[in-house]
C-alpha positions as CSV (number, residue, x, y, z in Angstrom):
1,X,-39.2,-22.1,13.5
2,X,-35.7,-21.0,14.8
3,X,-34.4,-22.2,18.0
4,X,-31.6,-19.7,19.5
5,X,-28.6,-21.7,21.4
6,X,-26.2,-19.5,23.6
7,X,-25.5,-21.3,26.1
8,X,-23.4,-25.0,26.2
9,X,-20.5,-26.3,27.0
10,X,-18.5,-25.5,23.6
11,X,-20.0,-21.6,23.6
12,X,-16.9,-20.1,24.0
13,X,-15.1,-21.9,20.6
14,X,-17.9,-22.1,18.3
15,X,-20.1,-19.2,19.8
16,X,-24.1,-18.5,19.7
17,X,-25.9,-21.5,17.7
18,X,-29.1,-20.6,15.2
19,X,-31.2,-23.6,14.3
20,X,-33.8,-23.6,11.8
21,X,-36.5,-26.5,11.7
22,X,-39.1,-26.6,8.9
23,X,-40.5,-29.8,9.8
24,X,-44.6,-28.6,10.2
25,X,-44.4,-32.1,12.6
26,X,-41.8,-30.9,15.1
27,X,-44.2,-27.3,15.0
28,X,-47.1,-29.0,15.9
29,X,-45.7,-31.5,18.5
30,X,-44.1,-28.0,20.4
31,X,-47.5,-26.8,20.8
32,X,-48.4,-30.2,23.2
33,X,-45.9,-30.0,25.6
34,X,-44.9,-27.1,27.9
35,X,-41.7,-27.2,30.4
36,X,-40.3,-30.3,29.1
37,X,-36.9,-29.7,29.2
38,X,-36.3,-27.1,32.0
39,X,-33.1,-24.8,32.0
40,X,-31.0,-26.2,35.1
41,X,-27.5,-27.1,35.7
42,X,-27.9,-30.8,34.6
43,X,-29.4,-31.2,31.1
44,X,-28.4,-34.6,30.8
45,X,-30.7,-35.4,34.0
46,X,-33.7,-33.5,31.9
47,X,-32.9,-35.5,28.9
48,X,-33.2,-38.7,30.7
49,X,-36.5,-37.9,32.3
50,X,-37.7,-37.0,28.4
51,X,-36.4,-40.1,26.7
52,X,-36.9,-42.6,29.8
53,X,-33.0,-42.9,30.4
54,X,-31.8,-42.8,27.7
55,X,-28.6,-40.0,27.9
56,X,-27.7,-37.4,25.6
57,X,-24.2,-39.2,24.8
58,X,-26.1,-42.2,24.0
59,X,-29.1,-40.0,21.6
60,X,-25.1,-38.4,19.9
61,X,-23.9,-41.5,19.4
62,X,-27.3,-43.1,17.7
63,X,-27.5,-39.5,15.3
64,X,-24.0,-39.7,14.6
65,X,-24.2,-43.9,13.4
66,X,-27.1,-43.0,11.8
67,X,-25.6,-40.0,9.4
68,X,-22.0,-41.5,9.3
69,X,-21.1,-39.8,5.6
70,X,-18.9,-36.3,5.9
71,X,-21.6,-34.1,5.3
72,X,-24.1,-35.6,7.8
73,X,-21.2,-35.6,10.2
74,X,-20.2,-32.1,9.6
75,X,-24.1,-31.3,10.2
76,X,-23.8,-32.8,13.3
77,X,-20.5,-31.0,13.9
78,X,-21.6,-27.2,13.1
79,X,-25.1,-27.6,15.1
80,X,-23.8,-29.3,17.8
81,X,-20.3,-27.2,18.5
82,X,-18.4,-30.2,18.6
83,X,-15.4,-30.7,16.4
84,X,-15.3,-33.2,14.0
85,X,-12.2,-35.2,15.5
86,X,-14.1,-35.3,18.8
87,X,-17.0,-36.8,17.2
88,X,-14.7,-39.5,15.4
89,X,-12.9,-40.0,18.6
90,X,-15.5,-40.2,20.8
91,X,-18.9,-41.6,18.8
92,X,-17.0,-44.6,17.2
93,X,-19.8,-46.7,15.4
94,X,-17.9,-49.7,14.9
């Protein structure tokens, strides 16, 4: 599956984002739901309603803890459009 990302808040430094997930689980579990996060001008407000209020700062700071080597950081960094120095500065996991 490839996901397509054009439009967030870093678009205009690290342009259009191309996601590829193999996972056959994450295939299957997008077949069950429909509309779940709509596009709208608050994605943090969808997120919450998904992940019963949990925020999307709070869901980048448990991703970034939980793959706290270079590489999984510079994953994170590249898919995300977020710089690496922002994600040290802001996602401390200390």
């Amino acid at each position: 599956m490839v996901y397509f990302r054009n439009d967030y808040k870093t678009k205009a430094k690290y342009g259009p984002k191309k996601h590829v997930v193999y996972s056959k689980y994450f295939r299957e579990a997008l077949q069950h739901i429909d509309g779940l996060l709509e596009n709208g001008p608050n994605l943090d407000r969808e997120v919450k309603k998904v992940t019963r209020g949990v925020n999307e700062s709070t869901l980048m700071k448990i991703s970034a803890c939980s793959n706290n080597t270079i590489k999984g950081l510079a994953k994170i960094s590249k898919n995300r459009g977020t710089g690496l120095e922002t994600i040290k500065k802001s996602y401390d996991c200390t």
